[in-house]
Every structure is written in structure tokens, then in C-alpha cells.
Backbone as CSV, one residue per row, in Angstrom:
resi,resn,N_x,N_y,N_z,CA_x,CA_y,CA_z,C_x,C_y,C_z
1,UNK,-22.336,22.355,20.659,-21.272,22.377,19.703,-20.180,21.388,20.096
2,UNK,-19.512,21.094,19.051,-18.324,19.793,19.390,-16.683,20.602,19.213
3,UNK,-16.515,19.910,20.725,-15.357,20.575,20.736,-14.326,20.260,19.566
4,UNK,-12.852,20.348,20.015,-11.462,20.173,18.848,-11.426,19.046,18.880
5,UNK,-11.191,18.335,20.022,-10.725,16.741,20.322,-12.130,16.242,19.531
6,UNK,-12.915,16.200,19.790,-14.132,15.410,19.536,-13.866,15.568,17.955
7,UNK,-13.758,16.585,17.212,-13.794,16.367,15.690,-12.271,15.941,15.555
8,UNK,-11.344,15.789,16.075,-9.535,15.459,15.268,-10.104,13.791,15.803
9,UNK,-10.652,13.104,16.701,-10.854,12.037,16.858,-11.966,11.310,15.698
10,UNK,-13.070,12.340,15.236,-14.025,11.583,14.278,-13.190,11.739,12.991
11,UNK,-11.912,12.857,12.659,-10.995,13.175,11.239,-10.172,11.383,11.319
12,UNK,-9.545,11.393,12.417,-8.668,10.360,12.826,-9.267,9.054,12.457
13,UNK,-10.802,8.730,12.749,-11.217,7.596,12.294,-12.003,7.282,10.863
14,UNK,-11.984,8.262,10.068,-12.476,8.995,8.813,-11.186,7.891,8.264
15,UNK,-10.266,8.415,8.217,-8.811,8.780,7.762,-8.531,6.944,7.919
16,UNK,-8.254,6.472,9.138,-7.948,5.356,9.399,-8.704,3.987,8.604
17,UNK,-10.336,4.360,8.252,-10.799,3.587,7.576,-10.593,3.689,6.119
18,UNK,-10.212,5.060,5.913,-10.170,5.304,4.334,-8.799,3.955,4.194
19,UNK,-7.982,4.184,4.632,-6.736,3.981,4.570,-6.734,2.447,4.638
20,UNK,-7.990,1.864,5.736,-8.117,0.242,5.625,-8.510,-0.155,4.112
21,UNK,-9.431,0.317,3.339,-10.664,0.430,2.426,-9.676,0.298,1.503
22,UNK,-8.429,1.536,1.533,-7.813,1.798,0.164,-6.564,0.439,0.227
23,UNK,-5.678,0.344,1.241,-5.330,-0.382,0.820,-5.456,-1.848,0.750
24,UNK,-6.424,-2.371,1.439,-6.873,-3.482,1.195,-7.684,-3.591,-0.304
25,UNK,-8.410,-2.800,-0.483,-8.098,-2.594,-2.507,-7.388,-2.973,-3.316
26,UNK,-6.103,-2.442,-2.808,-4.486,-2.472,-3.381,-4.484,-3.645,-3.730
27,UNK,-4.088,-4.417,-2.440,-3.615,-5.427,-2.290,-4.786,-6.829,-2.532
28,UNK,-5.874,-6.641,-2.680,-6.308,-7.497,-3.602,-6.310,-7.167,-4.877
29,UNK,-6.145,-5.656,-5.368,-5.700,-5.882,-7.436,-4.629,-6.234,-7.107
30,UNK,-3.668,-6.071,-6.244,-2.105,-6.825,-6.590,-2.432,-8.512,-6.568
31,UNK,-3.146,-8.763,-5.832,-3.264,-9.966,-5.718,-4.289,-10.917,-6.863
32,UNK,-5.295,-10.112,-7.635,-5.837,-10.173,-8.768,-5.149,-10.329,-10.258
33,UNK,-4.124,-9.066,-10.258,-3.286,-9.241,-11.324,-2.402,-10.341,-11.134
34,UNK,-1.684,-10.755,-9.704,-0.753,-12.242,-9.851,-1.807,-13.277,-10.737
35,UNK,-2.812,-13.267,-10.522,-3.769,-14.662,-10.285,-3.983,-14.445,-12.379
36,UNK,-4.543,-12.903,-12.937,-5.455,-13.025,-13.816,-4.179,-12.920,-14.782
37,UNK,-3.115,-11.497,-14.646,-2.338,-11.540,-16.124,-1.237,-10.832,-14.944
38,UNK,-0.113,-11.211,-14.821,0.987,-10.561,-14.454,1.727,-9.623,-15.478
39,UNK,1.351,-9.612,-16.617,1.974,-8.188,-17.024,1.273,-7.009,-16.543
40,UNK,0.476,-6.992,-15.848,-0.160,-5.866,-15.702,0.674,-4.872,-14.656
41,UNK,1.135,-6.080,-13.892,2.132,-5.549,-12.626,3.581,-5.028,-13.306
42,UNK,3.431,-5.372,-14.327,4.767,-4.949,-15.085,4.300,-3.925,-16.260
43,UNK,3.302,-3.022,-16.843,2.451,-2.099,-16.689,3.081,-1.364,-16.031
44,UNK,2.133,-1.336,-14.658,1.889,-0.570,-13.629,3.530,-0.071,-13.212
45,UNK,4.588,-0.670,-12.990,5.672,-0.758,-12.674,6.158,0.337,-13.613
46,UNK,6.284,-0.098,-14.706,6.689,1.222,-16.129,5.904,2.025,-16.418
47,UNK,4.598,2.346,-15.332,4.019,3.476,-16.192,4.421,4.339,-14.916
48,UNK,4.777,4.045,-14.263,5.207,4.855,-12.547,6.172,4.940,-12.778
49,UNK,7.676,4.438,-12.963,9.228,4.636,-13.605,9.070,5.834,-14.559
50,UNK,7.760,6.167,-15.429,7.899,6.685,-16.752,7.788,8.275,-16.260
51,UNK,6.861,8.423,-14.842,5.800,9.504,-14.494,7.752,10.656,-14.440
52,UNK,7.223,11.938,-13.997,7.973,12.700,-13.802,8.872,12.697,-12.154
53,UNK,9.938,12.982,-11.820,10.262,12.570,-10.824,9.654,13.447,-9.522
54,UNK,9.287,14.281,-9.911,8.656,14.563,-8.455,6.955,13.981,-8.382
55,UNK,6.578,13.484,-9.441,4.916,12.759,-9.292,5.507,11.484,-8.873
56,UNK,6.235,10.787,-9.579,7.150,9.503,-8.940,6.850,9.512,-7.249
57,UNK,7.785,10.850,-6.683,8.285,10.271,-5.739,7.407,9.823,-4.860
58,UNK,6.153,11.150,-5.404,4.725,11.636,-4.340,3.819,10.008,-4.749
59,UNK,4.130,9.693,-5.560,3.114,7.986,-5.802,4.037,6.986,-4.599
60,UNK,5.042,7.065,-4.715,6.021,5.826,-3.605,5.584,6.894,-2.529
61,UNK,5.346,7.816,-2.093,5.263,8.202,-0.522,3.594,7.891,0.050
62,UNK,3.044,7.466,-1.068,1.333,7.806,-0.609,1.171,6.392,-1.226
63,UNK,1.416,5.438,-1.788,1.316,4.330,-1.667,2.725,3.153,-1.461
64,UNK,3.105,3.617,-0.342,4.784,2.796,-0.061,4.473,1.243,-0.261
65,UNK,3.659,0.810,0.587,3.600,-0.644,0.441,3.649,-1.588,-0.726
66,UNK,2.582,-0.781,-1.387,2.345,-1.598,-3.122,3.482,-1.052,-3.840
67,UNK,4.436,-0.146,-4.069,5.094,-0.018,-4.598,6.447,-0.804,-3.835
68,UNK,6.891,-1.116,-3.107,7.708,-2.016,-2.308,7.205,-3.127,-2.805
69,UNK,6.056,-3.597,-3.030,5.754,-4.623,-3.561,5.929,-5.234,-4.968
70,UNK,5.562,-4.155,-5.597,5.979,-3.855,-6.938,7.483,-4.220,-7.364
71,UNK,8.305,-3.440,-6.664,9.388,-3.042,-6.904,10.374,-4.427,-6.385
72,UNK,9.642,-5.316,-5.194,10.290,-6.993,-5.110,9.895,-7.532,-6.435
73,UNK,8.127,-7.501,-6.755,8.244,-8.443,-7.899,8.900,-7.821,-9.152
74,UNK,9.625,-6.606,-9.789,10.323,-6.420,-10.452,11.758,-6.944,-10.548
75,UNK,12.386,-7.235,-9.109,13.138,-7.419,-8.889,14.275,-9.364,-9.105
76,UNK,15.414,-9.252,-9.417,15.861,-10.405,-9.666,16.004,-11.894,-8.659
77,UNK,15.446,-11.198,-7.362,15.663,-12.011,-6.383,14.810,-13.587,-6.384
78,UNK,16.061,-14.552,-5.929,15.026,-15.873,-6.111,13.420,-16.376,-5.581
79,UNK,12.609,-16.844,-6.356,11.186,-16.821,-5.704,10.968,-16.899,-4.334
80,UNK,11.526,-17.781,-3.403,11.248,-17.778,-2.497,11.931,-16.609,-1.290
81,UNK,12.933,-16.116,-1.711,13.342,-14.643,-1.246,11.872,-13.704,-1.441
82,UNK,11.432,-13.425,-2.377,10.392,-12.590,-3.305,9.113,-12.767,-2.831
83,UNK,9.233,-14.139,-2.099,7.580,-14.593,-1.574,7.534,-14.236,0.023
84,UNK,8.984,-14.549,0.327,8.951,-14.230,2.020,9.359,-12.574,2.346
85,UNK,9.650,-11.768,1.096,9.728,-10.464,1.709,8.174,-9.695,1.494
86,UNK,7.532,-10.309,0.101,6.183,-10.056,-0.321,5.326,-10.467,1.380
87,UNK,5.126,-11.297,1.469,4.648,-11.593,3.045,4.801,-11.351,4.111
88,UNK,5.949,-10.785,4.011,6.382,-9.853,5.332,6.106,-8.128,5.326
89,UNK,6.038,-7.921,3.908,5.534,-6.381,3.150,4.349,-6.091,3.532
90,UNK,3.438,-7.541,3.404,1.665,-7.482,3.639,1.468,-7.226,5.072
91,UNK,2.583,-8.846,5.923,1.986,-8.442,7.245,2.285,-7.119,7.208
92,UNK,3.748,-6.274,7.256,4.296,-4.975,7.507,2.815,-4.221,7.362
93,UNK,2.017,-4.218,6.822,1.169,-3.289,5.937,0.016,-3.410,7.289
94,UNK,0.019,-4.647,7.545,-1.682,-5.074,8.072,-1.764,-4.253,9.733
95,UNK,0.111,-4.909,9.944,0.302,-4.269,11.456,0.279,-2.907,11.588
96,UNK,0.660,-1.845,10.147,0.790,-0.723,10.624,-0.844,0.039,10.514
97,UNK,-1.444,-0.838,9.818,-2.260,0.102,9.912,-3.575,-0.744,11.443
98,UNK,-3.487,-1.557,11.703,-3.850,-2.389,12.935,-3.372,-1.226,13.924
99,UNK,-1.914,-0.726,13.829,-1.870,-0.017,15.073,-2.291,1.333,15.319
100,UNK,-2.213,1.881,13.777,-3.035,2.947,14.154,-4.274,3.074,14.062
101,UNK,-4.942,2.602,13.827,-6.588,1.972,14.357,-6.324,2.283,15.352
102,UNK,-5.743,1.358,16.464,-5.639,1.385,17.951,-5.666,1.834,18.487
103,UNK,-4.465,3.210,17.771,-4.195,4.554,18.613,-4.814,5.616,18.561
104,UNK,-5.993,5.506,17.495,-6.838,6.219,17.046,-8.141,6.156,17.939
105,UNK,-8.335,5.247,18.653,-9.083,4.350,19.648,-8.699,4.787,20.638
């Protein structure tokens, strides 16, 4: 039989890949919709503003990144502000989940 540690370590790497899988998903439809139709990101933006505020909040807590992302390209800031916080959002994204891989390891 398998002990506790042995299964919270196989949950831990379950979890960690879901989490690579899903948001690297994300972030190529975010990166799909720049390329194919950018209203879509502006869509997506108002159909999440529209939701109720406690489904709201639970969508920004379980997908923070893309909605930070979202919420720059909604935003009035000049392109190249918009491109260097967008790129710093992604790395932000790549490192956090890089580290918990690691620590999961």
C-alpha cells in the first residue's frame, strides 16, 4: 500500500501539469485571438465584467494571469507600456509555475 507522502506527491504532480496544460492553452488562445480577431478579447473581457460578482471574482482568482492580461489589453495605457507589462505578465506566469514544478520535485 502507498503511503500519504507518496500519494500528496503523485496529487502535487497531477495538479502541476494540469496547471502547465491549462495555462499554456490560455495563453496561446490569448495569443490566437491577438493574431486572428481581437474583438474576441474584448468579448471575453465583457462577458466576465457582465458575470455576477461573486462568479467574477472566483474567474480572476482561478485564472489571475489571463485576466491581468485581459484587463492591460483593455486598458488605456500606451502600446509599448501594454507590451512590456503583457511580457512581464507571461514571464510572471512561466516562472511561477517553473517554480512550483520544482518544489513539487
Amino acid at each position: 500500500m502507498r503511503d500519504s507522502s507518496s500519494w500528496s506527491s503523485t496529487a502535487s504532480r497531477v495538479l502541476s501539469t494540469y496547471a502547465i496544460v491549462i495555462f499554456a492553452i490560455l495563453w496561446v488562445g490569448f495569443a490566437i485571438a491577438l493574431v486572428a480577431n481581437r474583438e474576441w478579447l474584448d468579448l471575453l473581457w465583457n462577458w466576465v465584467r457582465a458575470l455576477p460578482t461573486v462568479v467574477e471574482v472566483i474567474v480572476w482568482v482561478l485564472l489571475l494571469p489571463i485576466m491581468v492580461g485581459l484587463w492591460i489589453w483593455e486598458s488605456s495605457w500606451p502600446p509599448l507600456v501594454g507590451v512590456l507589462a503583457f511580457a512581464g505578465l507571461v514571464g510572471w506566469t512561466l516562472l511561477a509555475v517553473y517554480s512550483f514544478v520544482r518544489a513539487v520535485r
